[in-house]
N, C-alpha and C positions, 0 to 999 in steps of 0.2 A: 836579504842577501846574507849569506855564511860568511863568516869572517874566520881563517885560518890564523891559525895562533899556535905557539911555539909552546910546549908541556914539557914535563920531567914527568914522566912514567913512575920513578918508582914513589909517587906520590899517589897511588891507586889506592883506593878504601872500597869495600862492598857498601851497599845502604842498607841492606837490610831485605830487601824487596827484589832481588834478583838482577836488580842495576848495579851500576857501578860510579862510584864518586874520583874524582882527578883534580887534584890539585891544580888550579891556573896561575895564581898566585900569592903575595905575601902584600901585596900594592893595592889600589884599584887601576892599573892598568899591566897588561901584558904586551908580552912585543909577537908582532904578525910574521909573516915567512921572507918579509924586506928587513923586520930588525925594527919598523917603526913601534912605536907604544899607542896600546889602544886602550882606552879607556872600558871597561868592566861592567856589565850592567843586568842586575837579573833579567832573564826572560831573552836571554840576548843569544842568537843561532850559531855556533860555533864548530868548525873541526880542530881538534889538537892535536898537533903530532908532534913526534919527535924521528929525528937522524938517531939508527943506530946500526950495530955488527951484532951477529949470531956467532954462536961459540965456535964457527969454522973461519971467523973474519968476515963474512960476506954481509952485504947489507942489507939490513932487513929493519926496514921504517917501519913504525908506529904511527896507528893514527885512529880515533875518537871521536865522534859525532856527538851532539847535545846540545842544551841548552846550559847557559849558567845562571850559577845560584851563588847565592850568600851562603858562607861556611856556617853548617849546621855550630854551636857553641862545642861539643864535645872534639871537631877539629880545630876549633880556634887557639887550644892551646898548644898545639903543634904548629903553630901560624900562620894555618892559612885561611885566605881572607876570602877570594873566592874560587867557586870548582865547576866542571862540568859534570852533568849529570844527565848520563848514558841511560837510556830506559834499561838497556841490558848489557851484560856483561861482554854478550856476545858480539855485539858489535864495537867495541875494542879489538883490532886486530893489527896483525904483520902487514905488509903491502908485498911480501915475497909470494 
């Protein structure tokens, strides 16, 4: 089962490989789309989004498919602990 979880988008890094990295968090857990906190776990099925507005005001949600991983060392010093990791970039998208 996917568990939906709550992201900060501008926490997006390339891997290098045509995927895309997303910060989940700073913790080992994140909070779900109730607000609950879920505990963090490589290999563990995720979509992340985020609530947001496009530069006209209208809404236009984010949202992110993967799995999570342990923060490669070269993002840990930016704090985060762990991330999703998108096969590609392109599926990161709007929901508009």
């Amino acid at each position: 089962m996917t568990v939906k979880l709550r992201a900060d988008f501008n926490g997006l890094f390339g891997d290098g490989d045509g995927g895309a990295l997303l910060c989940l968090s700073h913790r080992d857990t994140a909070r779900n789309e109730v607000g609950d906190l879920v505990t963090l776990y490589d290999g563990m099925q995720v979509t992340a989004f985020d609530d947001d507005i496009d530069e006209n005001g209208n809404k236009d949600d984010l949202i992110a498919n993967g799995v999570v991983i342990e923060s490669p060392e070269r993002l840990r010093c930016l704090g985060s602990k762990w991330l999703l990791r998108s096969m590609s970039s392109a599926s990161i998208m709007s929901l508009t």
